[in-house]
RONU-95306 format. One line per field, with one value per residue (C-alpha): residue in three letters; x, y, z. Coordinates in steps of 0.001 Angstrom, whole numbers, m for minus. Layout:
# residues N
code <- (ALA / ...);
east <- (X / ...);
north <- (Y / ...);
up <- (Z / ...);
# end
This chain:
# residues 50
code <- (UNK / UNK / UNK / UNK / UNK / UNK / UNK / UNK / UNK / UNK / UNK / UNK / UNK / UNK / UNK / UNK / UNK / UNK / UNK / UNK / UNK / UNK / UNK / UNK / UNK / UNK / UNK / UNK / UNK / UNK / UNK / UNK / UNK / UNK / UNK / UNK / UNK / UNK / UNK / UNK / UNK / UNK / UNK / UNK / UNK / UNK / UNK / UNK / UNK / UNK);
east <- (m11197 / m10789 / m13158 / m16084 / m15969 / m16403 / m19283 / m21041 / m20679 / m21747 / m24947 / m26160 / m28902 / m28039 / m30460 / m28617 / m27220 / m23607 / m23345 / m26062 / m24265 / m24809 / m23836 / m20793 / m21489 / m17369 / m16320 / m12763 / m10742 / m12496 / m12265 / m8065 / m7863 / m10127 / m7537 / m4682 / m6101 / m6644 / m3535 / m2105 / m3777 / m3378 / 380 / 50 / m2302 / m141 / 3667 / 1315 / 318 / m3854);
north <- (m23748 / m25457 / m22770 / m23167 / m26829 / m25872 / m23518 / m26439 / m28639 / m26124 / m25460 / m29242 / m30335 / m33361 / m35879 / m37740 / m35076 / m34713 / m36722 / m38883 / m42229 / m44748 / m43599 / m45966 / m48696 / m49099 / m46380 / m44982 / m47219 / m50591 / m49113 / m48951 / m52317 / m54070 / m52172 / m53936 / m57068 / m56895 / m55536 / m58553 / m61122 / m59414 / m59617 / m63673 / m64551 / m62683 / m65314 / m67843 / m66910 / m67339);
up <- (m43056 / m39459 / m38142 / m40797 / m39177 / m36061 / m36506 / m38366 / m35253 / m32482 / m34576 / m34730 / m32732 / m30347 / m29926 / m27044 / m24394 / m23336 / m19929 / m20690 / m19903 / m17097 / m13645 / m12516 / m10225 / m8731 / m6673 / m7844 / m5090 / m7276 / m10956 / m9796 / m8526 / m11194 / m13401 / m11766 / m12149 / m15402 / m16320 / m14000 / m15492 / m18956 / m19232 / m17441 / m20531 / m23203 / m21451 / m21583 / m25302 / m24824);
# end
């Protein structure tokens, strides 16, 4: 039964291609320190109960 699924899905026709996303603006050094931040600020906000 899990294979009959699978055939079903590899023989739909996307209309939106894989990949087709927005390019990323941060290089991989920013994306890890925005991530820091966040998680930073995130665990501040959730002691101070906001």
């Amino acid at each position: 039964m899990n294979n009959k699924g699978g055939t079903l899905e590899s023989k739909k026709i996307r209309i939106i291609g894989g990949g087709g996303g927005r390019k990323s603006k941060l290089s991989i050094k920013e994306q890890i320190i925005l991530t820091l931040v966040y998680l930073r600020h995130l665990t501040t906000f959730q002691l101070v109960c906001i």
